[in-house]
C-alpha positions, 0 to 999 in steps of 0.5 A: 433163918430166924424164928421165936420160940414161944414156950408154954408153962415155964416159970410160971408159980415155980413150976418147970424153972428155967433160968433164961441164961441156962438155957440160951447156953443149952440152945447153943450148944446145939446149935442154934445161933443168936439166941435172945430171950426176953423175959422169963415166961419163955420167948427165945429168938433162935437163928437156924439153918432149919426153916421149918418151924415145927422141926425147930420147935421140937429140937428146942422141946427134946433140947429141955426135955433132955436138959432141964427134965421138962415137958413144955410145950413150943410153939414157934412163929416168925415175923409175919406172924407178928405182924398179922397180929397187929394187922387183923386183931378187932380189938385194937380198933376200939376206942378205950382199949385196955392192952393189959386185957388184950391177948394172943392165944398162939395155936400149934394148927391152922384152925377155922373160923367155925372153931369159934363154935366149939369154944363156946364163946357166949358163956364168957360174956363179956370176955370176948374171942375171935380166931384168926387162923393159927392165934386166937385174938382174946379181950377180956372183961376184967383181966387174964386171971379172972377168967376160965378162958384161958390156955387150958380150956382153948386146948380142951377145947380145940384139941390143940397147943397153945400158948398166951401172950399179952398184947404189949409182950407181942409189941415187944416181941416185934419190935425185937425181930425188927431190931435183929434183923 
């Protein structure tokens, strides 16, 4: 079965390194298959007999923890995921849409709608948020920088783990699990 891990803070302002060909030869060696990363803020397609994506992400966080001395969080998803992604995200049926200001926020839970109330939405006008099950569907007014709704706050929060993606990187993300299939 294959699943995409989605690292949270590697690689990012020289914190937690990782170089992604040491670490598609770490997930190898214990046995994961097909290993393909993209970019180096930590996407990794792994193949495994696990089916379980929880248990496969904790396998790949010990896996780290254990090799590379790191604490990062994973989350994983499968396609469909993905494809729900593009299926119900708001934004994308807007005319002028900016997709460099277009986020998916992947959450480690199932969260329900009235969690849009904890985030407390209305003090980042005009940056705009709506929760759709385990992502959280991010529009921002200027840019991802610029913001302090970001990662931290959403876990703060929600008490939860989650981890960002831009909208072209979750277009790239599929357009890969569709080509490995």
């Amino acid at each position: 079965m294959k699943h995409l891990a989605l690292l949270r803070g590697i690689n990012v302002s020289g914190h937690n390194m990782i170089k992604m060909e040491a670490l598609k030869t770490t997930l190898e060696a214990i046995g994961f298959t097909n290993v393909v990363t993209y970019i180096q803020s930590g996407n990794v397609f792994v193949e495994t007999n696990e089916e379980i994506p929880v248990t496969v992400g904790f396998t790949i966080k010990q896996e780290i923890y254990k090799s590379f001395g790191h604490e990062v969080p994973v989350i994983v998803i499968g396609k469909n995921d993905l494809e729900l992604c593009l299926k119900n995200n708001p934004f994308t049926k807007e005319k002028e849409l900016d997709t460099k200001k277009l986020y998916v926020a992947f959450i480690s839970k199932e969260l329900p709608s009235s969690a849009i109330n904890e985030l407390k939405i209305s003090q980042f006008k005009p940056d705009e948020a709506v929760i759709d099950g385990n992502r959280i569907f991010i529009k921002y007014n200027i840019g991802a920088g610029k913001t302090r709704l970001d990662q931290k706050y959403i876990e703060k929060k929600l008490n939860v783990t989650a981890t960002m993606r831009n909208w072209n990187t979750v277009n790239k993300l599929l357009e890969m699990f569709e080509e490995e299939v």
